[in-house]
N, C-alpha and C positions, 0 to 999 in steps of 0.2 A: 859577404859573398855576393857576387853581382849573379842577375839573373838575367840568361840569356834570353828569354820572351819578352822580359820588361825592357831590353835595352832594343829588340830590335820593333818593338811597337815605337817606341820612339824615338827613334831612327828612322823609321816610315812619316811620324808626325812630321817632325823637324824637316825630311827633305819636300815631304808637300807643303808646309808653311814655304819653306827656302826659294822651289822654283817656281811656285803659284805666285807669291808675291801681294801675298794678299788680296787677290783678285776671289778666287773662290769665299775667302771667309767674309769679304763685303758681300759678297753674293748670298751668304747665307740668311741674310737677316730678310729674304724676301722670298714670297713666292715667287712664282715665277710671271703669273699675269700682273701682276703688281710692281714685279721691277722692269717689267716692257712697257707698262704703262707710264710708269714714273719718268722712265728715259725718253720716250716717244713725247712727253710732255714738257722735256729741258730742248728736244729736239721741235717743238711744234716755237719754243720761245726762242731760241737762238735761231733758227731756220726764218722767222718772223722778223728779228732783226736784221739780218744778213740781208732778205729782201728789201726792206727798204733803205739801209745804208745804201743796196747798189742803186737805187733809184733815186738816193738823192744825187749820188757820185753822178750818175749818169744824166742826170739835169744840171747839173754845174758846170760839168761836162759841155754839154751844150745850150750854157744860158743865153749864149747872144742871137743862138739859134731860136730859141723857145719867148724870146722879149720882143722878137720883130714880127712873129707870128701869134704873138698874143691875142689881139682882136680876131683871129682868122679861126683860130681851130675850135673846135666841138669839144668841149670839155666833159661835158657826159657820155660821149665815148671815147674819150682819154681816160677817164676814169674807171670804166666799164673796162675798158682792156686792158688796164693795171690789175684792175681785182679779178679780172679772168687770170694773167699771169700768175696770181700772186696767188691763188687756187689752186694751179694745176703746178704752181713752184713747191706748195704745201704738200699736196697730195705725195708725190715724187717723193720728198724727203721725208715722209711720215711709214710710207709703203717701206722703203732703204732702211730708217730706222726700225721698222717691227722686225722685220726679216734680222739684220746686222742685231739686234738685244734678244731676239728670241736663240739666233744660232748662238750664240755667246752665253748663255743662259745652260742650253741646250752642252754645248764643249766641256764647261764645268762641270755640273752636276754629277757628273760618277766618279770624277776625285773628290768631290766634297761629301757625297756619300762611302765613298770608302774610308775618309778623314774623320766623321764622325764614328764609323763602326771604331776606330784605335782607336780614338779615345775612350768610346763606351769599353773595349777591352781595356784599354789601361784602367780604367776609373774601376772595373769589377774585378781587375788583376790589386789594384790599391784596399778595396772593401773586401776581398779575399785577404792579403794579409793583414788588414785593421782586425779581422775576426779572429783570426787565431794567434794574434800576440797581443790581443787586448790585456791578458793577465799582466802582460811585462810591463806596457805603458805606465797602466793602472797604480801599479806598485811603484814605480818610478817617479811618478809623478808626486804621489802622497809622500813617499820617504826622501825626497832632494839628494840621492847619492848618483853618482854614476852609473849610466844605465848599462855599460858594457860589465861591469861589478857584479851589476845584479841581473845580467842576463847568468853569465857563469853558476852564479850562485843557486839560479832557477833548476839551470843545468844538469847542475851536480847532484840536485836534490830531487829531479824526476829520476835521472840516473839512478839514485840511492832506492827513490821509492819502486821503480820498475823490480830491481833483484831483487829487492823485499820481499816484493809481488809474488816473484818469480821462488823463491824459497816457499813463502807459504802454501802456494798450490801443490809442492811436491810433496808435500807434510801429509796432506788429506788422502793422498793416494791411498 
C-alpha cells in the first residue's frame, strides 16, 4: 500500500534536489562565514592573477614604448602606482565578492532548511515504521521464507488472537 505523506515528502525532496541543482546541498557543508570566506579567497587568487596577466598584456602591449623610455622613467613610482592599482583592483573585487557569496548564501538557505525538515520527516516517517513492524522483519529475517507469507500469516493470527480476545472478555461479564 503506498503512503500518501511518504510519497509526497519526497516528491518535495526530489523537485528541490531537481531545480537547485545541487547548488544548495554544496552550500550545506558550510557555514555561512566560512563559505564567504573560502570564495572571497578563490576570489582574492584569481582576481590576483587576472591583475597581472593584464599588466603584462599591457606592457607587451607597449614594449617598444617602455624599451625607448627605459633610462627615463622613475621606476619607484611605476611601481608605487601599480601596487596602488592593484590595491584598489583588490579591494573592488573583494567588496563584489562578500556582498555576491553572502547574497547567495543568503537566496539558498530557506530551501535548504525546508530540505533538511523532509528529510528529518522522512527519516522519523521510516523510524516510525522500522518500530512497529519490527516483529515482521525480525521473524523474517531468522526463518528465510517470504516475507509477504509471513506477513499474512502474522495477520491471520492477530486476527485470530483479537476475537479470542474479544470472546473471553464476554465470558467474565
Amino acid at each position: 500500500m503506498v503512503d500518501n505523506e511518504k510519497v509526497k515528502i519526497m516528491t518535495r525532496i526530489a523537485i528541490y534536489e531537481k531545480n537547485e541543482e545541487h547548488e544548495g546541498l554544496v552550500l550545506s557543508k558550510y557555514f555561512r562565514e566560512d563559505y564567504v570566506k573560502y570564495n572571497m579567497l578563490k576570489t582574492l587568487v584569481t582576481s590576483t592573477i587576472c591583475f597581472w596577466l593584464f599588466v603584462a598584456v599591457s606592457t607587451l602591449v607597449d614594449f617598444e614604448k617602455h624599451i625607448t623610455d627605459f633610462g627615463k622613467e622613475d621606476y619607484i613610482k611605476l611601481v608605487g602606482k601599480v601596487m596602488m592599482y592593484y590595491v584598489i583592483f583588490l579591494a573592488v573585487f573583494e567588496v563584489l565578492a562578500f556582498f555576491a557569496y553572502s547574497y547567495r548564501y543568503a537566496r539558498v538557505k530557506p530551501g535548504l532548511v525546508e530540505y533538511n525538515g523532509n528529510l528529518r520527516k522522512l527519516i522519523e516517517y521510516y523510524d516510525k515504521l522500522e518500530t512497529t513492524d519490527t516483529a515482521i522483519y525480525k521473524v523474517s529475517a531468522s526463518i528465510g521464507g517470504d516475507i509477504d507469507d509471513l506477513e499474512m500469516k502474522l495477520i491471520e493470527q492477530k486476527k485470530k488472537g483479537e476475537a479470542d480476545h474479544g470472546r473471553a472478555g464476554e465470558g467474565k461479564k
